[in-house]
C-alpha positions in Angstrom: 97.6 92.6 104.4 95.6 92.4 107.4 92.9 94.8 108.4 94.7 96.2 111.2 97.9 97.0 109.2 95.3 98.9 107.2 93.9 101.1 110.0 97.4 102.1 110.6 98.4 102.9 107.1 95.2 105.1 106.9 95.6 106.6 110.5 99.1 107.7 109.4 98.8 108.6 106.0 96.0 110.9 107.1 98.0 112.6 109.7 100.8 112.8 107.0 98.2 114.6 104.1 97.5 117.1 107.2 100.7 117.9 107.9 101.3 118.6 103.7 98.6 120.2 103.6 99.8 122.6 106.6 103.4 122.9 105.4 101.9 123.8 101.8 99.9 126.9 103.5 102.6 128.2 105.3 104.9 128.2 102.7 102.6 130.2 100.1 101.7 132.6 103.3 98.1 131.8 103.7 95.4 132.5 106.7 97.0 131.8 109.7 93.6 130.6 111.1 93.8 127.9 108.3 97.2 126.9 109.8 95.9 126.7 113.3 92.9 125.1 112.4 95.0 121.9 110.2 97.7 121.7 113.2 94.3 120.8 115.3 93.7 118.4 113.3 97.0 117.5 113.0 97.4 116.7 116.5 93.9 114.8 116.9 94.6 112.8 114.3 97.9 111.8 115.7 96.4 111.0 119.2 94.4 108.8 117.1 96.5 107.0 114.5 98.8 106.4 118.2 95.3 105.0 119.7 95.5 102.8 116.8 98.9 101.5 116.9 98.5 100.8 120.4 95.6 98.4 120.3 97.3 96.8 117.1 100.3 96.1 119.1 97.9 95.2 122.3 96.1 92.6 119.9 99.1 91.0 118.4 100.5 90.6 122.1 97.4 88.6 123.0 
């Protein structure tokens, strides 16, 4: 496995434990400010892991 198939795997499984971890705080009714604070995250690390992906793809084109 090359390094950049790593970066990705990390970049989206950390947007995936966010998103858990959001879905789990909803559903046993906790602080909404928790909530809004992981669906920040949530979307940075998305813009991210997409950051990612696209200079993978960018690299292997080249």
């Amino acid at each position: 496995m090359s390094a950049s198939n790593t970066f990705v795997g990390i970049a989206v499984g950390a947007v995936f434990i966010v998103l858990l971890l959001g879905m789990a705080n909803m559903l046993r009714g906790g602080s909404a400010n928790t909530s809004q604070l992981l669906m920040r995250w949530r979307v940075g690390l998305q813009f991210l892991a997409i950051l990612i992906i696209l200079g993978v793809l960018w690299l292997r084109g080249h």
